[in-house]
mmCIF file of the C-alpha atoms, coordinates in Angstrom:
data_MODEL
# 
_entry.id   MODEL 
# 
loop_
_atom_site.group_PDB 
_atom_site.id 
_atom_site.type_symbol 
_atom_site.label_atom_id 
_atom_site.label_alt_id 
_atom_site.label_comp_id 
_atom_site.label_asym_id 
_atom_site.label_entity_id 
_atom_site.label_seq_id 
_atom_site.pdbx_PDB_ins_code 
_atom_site.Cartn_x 
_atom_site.Cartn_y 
_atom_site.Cartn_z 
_atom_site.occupancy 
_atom_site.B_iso_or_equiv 
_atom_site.pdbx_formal_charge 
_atom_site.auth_seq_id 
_atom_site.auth_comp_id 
_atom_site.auth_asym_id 
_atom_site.auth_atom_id 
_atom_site.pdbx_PDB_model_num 
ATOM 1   C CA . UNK A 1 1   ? -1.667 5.558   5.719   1.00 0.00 ? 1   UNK A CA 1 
ATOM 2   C CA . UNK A 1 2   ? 2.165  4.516   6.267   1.00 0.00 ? 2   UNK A CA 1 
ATOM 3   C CA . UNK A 1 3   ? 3.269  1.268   4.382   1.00 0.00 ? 3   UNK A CA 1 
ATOM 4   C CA . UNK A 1 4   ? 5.077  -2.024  6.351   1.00 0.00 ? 4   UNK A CA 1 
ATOM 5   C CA . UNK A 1 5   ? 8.181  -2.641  6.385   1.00 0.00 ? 5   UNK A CA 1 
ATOM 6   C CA . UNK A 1 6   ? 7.216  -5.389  4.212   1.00 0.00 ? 6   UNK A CA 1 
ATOM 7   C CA . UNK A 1 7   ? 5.836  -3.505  1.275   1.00 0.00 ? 7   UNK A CA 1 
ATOM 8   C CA . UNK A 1 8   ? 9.025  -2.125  0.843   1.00 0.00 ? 8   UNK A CA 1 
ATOM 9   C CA . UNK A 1 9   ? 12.162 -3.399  -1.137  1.00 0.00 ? 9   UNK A CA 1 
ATOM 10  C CA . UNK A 1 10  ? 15.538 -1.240  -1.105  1.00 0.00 ? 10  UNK A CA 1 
ATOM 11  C CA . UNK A 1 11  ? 17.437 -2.357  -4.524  1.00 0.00 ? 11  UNK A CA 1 
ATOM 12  C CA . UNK A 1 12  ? 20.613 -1.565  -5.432  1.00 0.00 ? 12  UNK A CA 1 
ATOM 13  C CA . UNK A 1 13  ? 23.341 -2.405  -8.178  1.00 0.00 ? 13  UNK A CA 1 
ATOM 14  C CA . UNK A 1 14  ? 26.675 -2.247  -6.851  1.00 0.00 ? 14  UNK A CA 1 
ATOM 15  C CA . UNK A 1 15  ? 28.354 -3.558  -3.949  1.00 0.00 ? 15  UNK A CA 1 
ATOM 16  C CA . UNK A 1 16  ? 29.217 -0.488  -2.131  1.00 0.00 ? 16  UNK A CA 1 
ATOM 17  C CA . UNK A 1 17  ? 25.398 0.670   -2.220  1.00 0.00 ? 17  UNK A CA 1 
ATOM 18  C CA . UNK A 1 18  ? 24.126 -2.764  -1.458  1.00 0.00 ? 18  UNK A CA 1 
ATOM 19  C CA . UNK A 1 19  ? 25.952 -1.868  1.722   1.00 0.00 ? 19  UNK A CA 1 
ATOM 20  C CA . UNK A 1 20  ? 23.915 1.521   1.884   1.00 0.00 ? 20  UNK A CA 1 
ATOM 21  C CA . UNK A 1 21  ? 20.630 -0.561  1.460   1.00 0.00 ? 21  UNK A CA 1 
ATOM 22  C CA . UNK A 1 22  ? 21.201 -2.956  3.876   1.00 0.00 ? 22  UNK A CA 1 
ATOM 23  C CA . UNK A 1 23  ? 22.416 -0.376  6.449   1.00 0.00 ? 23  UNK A CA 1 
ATOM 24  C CA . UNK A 1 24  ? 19.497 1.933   5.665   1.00 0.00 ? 24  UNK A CA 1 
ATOM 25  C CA . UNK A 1 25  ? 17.276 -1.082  6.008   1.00 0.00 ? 25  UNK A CA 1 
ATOM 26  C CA . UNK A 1 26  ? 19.053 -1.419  10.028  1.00 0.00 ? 26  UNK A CA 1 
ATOM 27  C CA . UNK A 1 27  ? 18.153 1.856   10.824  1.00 0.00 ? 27  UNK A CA 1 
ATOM 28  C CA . UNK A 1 28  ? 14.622 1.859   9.896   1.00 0.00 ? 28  UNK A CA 1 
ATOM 29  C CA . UNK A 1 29  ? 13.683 -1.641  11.258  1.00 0.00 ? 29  UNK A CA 1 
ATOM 30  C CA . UNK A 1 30  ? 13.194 -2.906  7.646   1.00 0.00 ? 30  UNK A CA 1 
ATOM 31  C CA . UNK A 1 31  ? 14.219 -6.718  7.295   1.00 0.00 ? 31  UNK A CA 1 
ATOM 32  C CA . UNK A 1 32  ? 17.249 -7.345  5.038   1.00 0.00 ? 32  UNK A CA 1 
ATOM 33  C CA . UNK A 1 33  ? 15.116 -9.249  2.623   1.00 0.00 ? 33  UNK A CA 1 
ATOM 34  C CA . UNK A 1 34  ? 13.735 -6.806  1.644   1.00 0.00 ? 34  UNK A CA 1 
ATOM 35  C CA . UNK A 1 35  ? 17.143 -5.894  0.105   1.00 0.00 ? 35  UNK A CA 1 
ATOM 36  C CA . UNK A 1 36  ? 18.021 -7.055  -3.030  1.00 0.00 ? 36  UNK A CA 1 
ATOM 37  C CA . UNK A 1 37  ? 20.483 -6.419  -5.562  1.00 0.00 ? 37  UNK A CA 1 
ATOM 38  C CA . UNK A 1 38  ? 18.985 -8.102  -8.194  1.00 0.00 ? 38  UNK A CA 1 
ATOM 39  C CA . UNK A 1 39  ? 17.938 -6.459  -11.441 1.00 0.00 ? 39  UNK A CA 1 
ATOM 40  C CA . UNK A 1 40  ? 14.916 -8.806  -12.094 1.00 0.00 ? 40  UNK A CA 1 
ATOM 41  C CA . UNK A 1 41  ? 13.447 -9.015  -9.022  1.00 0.00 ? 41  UNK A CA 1 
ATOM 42  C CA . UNK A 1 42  ? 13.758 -5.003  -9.065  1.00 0.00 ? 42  UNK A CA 1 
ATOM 43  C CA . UNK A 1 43  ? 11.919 -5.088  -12.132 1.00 0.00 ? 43  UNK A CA 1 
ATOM 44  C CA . UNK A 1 44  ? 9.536  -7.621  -11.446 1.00 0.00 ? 44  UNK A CA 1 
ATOM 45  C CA . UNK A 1 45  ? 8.553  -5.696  -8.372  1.00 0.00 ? 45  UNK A CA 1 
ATOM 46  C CA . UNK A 1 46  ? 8.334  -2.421  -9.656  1.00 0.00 ? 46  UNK A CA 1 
ATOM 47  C CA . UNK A 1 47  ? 6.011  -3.635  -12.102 1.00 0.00 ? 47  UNK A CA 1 
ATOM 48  C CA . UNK A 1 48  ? 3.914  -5.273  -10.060 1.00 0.00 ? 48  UNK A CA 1 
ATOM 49  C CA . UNK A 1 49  ? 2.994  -2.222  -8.133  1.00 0.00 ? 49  UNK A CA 1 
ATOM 50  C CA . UNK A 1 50  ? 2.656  -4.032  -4.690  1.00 0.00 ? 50  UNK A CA 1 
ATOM 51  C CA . UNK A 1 51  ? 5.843  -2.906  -3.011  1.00 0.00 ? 51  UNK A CA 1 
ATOM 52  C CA . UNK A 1 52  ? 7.466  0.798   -3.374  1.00 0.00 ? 52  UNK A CA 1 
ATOM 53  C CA . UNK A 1 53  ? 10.789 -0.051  -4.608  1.00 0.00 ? 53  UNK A CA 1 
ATOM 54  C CA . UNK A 1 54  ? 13.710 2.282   -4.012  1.00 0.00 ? 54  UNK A CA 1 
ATOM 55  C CA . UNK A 1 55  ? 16.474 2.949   -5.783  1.00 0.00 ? 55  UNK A CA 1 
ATOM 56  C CA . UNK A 1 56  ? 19.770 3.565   -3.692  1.00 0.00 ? 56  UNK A CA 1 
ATOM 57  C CA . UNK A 1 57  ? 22.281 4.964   -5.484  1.00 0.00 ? 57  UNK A CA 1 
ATOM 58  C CA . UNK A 1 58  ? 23.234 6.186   -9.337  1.00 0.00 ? 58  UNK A CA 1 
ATOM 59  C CA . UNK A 1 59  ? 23.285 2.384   -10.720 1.00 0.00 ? 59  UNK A CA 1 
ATOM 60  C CA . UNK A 1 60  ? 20.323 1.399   -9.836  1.00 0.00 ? 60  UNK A CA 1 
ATOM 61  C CA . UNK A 1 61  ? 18.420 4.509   -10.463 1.00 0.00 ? 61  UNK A CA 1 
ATOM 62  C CA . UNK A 1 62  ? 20.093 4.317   -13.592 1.00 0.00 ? 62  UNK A CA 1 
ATOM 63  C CA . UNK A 1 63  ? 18.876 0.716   -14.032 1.00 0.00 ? 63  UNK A CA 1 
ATOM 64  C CA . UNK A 1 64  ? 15.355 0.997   -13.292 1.00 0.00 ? 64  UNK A CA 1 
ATOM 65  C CA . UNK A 1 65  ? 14.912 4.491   -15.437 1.00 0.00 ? 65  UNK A CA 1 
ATOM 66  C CA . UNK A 1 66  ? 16.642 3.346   -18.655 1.00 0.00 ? 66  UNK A CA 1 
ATOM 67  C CA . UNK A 1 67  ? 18.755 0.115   -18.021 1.00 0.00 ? 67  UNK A CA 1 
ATOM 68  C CA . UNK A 1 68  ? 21.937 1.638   -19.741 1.00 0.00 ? 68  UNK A CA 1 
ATOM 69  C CA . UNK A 1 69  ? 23.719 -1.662  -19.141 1.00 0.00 ? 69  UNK A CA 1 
ATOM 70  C CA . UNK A 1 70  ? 21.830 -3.374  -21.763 1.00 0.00 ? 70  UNK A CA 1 
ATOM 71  C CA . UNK A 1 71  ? 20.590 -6.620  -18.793 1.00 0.00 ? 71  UNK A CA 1 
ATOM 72  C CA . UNK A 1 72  ? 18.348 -9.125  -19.314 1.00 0.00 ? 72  UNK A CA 1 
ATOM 73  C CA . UNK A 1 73  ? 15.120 -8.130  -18.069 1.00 0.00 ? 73  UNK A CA 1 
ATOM 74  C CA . UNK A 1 74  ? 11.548 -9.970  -18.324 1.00 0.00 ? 74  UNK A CA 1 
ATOM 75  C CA . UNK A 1 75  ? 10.405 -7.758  -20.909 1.00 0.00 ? 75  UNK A CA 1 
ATOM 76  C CA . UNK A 1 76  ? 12.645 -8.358  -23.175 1.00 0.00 ? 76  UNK A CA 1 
ATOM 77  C CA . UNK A 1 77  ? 13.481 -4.517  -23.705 1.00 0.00 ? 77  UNK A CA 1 
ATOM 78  C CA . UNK A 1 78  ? 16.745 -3.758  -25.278 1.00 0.00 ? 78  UNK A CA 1 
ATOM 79  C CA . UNK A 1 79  ? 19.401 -1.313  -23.494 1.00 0.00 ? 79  UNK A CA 1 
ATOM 80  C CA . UNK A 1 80  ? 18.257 2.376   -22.914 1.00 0.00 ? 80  UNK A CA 1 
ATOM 81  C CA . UNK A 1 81  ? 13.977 1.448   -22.247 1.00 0.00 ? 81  UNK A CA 1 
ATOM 82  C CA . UNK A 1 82  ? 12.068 0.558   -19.725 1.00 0.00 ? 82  UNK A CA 1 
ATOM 83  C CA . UNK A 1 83  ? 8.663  1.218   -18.420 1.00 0.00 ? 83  UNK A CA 1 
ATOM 84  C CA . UNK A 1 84  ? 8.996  2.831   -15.681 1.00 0.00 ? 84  UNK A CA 1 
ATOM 85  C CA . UNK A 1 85  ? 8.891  6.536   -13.823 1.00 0.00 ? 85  UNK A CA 1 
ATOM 86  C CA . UNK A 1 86  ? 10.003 8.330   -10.945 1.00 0.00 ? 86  UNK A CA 1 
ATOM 87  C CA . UNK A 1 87  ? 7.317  8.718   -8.713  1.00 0.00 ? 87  UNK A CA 1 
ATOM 88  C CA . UNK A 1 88  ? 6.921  11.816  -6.683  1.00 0.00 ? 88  UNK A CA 1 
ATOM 89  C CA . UNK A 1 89  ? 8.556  12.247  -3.466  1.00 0.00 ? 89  UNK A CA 1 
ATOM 90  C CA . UNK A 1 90  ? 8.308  11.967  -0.142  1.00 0.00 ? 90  UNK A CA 1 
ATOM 91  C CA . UNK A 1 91  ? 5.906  8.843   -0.483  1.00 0.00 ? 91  UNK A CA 1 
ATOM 92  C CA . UNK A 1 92  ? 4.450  7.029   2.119   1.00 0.00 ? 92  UNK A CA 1 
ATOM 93  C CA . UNK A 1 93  ? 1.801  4.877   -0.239  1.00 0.00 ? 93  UNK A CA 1 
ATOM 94  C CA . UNK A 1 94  ? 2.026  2.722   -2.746  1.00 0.00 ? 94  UNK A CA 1 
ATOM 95  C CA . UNK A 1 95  ? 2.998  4.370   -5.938  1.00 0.00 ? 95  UNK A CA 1 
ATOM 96  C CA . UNK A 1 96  ? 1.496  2.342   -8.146  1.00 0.00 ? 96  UNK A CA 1 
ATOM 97  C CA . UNK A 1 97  ? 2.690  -0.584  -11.453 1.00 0.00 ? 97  UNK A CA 1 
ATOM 98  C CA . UNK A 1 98  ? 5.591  0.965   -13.224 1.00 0.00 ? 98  UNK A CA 1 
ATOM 99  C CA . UNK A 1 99  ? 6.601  4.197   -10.344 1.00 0.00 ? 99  UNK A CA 1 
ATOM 100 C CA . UNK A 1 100 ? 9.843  4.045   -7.989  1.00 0.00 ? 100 UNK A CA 1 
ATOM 101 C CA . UNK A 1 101 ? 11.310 6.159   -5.708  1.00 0.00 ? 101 UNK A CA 1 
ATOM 102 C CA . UNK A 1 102 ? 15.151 7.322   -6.180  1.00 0.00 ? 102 UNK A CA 1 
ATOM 103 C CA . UNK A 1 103 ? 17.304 7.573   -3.396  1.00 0.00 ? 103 UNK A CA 1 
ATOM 104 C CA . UNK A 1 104 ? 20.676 8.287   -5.710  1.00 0.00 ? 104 UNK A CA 1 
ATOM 105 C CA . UNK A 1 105 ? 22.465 11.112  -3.809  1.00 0.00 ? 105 UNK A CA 1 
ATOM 106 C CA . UNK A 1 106 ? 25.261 12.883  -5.739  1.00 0.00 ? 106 UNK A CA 1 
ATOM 107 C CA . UNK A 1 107 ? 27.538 11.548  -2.859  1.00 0.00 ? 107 UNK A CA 1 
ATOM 108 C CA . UNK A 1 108 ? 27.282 8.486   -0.853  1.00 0.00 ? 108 UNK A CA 1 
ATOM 109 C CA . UNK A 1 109 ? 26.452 9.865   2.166   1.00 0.00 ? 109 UNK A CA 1 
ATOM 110 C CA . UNK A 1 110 ? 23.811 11.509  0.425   1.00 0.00 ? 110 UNK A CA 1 
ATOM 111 C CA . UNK A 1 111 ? 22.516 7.950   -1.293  1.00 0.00 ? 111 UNK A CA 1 
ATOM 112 C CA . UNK A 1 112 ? 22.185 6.506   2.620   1.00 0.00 ? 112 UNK A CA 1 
ATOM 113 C CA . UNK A 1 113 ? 20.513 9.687   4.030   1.00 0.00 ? 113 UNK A CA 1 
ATOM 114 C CA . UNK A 1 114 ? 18.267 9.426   0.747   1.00 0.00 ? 114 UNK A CA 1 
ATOM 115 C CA . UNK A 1 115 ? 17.793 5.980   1.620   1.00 0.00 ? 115 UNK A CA 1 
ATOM 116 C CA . UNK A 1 116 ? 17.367 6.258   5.048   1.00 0.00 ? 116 UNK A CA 1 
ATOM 117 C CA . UNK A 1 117 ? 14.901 9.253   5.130   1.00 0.00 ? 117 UNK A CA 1 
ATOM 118 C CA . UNK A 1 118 ? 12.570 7.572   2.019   1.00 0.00 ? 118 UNK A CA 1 
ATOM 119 C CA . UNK A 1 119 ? 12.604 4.571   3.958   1.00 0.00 ? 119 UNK A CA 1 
ATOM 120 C CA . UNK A 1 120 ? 11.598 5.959   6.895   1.00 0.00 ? 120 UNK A CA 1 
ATOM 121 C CA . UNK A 1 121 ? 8.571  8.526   5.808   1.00 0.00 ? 121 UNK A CA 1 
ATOM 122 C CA . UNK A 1 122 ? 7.518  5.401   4.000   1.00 0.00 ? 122 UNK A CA 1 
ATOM 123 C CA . UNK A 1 123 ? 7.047  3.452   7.114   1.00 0.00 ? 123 UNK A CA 1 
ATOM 124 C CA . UNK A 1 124 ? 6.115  6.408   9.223   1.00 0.00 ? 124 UNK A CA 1 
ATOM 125 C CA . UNK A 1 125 ? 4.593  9.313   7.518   1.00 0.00 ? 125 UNK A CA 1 
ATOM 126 C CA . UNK A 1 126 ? 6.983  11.814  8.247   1.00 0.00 ? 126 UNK A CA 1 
ATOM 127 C CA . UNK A 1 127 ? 10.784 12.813  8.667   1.00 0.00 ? 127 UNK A CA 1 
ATOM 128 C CA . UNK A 1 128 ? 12.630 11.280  11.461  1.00 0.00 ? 128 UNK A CA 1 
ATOM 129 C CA . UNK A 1 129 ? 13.400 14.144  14.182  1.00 0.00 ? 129 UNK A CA 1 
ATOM 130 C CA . UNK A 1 130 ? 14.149 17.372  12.678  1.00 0.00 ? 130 UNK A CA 1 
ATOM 131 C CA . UNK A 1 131 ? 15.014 15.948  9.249   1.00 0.00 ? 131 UNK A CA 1 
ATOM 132 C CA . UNK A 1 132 ? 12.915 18.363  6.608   1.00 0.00 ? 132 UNK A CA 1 
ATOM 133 C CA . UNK A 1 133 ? 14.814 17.755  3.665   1.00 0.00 ? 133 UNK A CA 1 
ATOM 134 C CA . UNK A 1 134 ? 16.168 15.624  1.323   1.00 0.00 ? 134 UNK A CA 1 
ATOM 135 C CA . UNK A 1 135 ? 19.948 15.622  0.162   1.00 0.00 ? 135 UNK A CA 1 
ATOM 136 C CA . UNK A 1 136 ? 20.315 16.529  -3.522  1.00 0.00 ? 136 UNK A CA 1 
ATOM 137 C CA . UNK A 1 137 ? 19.429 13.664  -5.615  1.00 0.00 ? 137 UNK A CA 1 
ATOM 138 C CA . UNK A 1 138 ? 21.171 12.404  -9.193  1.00 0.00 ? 138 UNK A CA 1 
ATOM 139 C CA . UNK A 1 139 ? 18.632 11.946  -12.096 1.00 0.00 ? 139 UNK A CA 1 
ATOM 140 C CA . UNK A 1 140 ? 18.761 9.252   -14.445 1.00 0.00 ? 140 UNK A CA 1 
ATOM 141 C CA . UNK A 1 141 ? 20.757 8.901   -16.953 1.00 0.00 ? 141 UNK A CA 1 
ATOM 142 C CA . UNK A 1 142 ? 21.634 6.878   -20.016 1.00 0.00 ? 142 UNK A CA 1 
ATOM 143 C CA . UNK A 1 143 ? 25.107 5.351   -18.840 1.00 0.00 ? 143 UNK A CA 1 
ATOM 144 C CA . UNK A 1 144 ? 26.385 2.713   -17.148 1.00 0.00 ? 144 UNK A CA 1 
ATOM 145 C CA . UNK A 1 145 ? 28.166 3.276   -13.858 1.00 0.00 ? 145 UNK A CA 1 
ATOM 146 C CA . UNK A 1 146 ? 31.619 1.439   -13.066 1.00 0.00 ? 146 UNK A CA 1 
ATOM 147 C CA . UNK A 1 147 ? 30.776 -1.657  -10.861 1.00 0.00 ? 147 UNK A CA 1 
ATOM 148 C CA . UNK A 1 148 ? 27.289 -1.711  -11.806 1.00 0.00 ? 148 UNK A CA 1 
ATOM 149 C CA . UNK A 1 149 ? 26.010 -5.584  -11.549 1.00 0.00 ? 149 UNK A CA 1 
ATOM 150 C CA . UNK A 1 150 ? 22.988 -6.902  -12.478 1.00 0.00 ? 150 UNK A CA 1 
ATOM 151 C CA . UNK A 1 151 ? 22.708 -9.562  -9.550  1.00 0.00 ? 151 UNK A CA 1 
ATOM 152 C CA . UNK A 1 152 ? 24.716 -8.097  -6.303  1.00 0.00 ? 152 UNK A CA 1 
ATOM 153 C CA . UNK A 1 153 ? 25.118 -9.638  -3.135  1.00 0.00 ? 153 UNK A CA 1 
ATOM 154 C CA . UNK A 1 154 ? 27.553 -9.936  -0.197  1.00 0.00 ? 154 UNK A CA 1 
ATOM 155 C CA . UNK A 1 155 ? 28.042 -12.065 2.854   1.00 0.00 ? 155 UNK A CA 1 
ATOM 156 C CA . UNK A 1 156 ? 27.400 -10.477 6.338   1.00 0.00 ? 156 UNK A CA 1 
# 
């Protein structure tokens, strides 16, 4: 069974992929609030388990795997932990307290089509058209990215 637009929440950490989400979100009829750009809400809803949260791009895959910029966070964990895991991809279910998907492509047009395709097998339990594969995706790692924000936003 395919999850609702509603059970999913695109998160990113920097401007430029906050762009990504929200333009991934457009093209897979997912509402833009379920895009967020802040690091607490990310974390509060990956640890709840009751939305599949995916990362889009390096900084907030980055964030989520081992918060390497040291933010506040509601477990109080210091810079370099968290709790949680990558959870194994394509997914169209809920993964579970403590699992997120990463849609971090080694280029940006790699981070939307990540975004884009994850978002969409979520919602519909396969690829859209002839779409097989996902781009090649970053994994975490224990630095923080240039223009990395904890809380992100921008006007539309």
């Amino acid at each position: 069974m395919s999850l609702s637009a509603q059970q999913i929440l695109l998160y990113a950490a920097t401007p430029h992929d906050f762009e990504m989400a929200v333009g991934a979100a457009a093209a897979t009829g997912i509402p833009i609030t379920q895009v967020s750009g802040e690091f607490t809400q990310a974390w509060n809803t990956t640890s709840a388990g009751q939305h599949l949260v995916i990362a889009v791009g390096g900084a907030a895959l980055y964030a989520l795997y081992y918060n390497p910029c040291g933010w506040r966070n509601p477990a109080g964990t210091a810079a370099g932990h968290t709790p949680f895991a990558l959870a194994s991809l394509p997914i169209r279910q809920l993964p579970g307290a403590n699992y997120f998907v990463n849609a971090g492509g080694y280029l940006a047009q790699d981070t939307y089509l990540a975004a884009v395709l994850l978002s969409y097998y979520a919602l519909y339990g396969q690829y859209p058209g002839d779409m097989e594969r996902l781009p090649k995706l970053l994994t975490p790692a224990q630095e923080c990215p240039n223009g990395a924000e904890s809380n992100v936003s921008i006007t539309c």
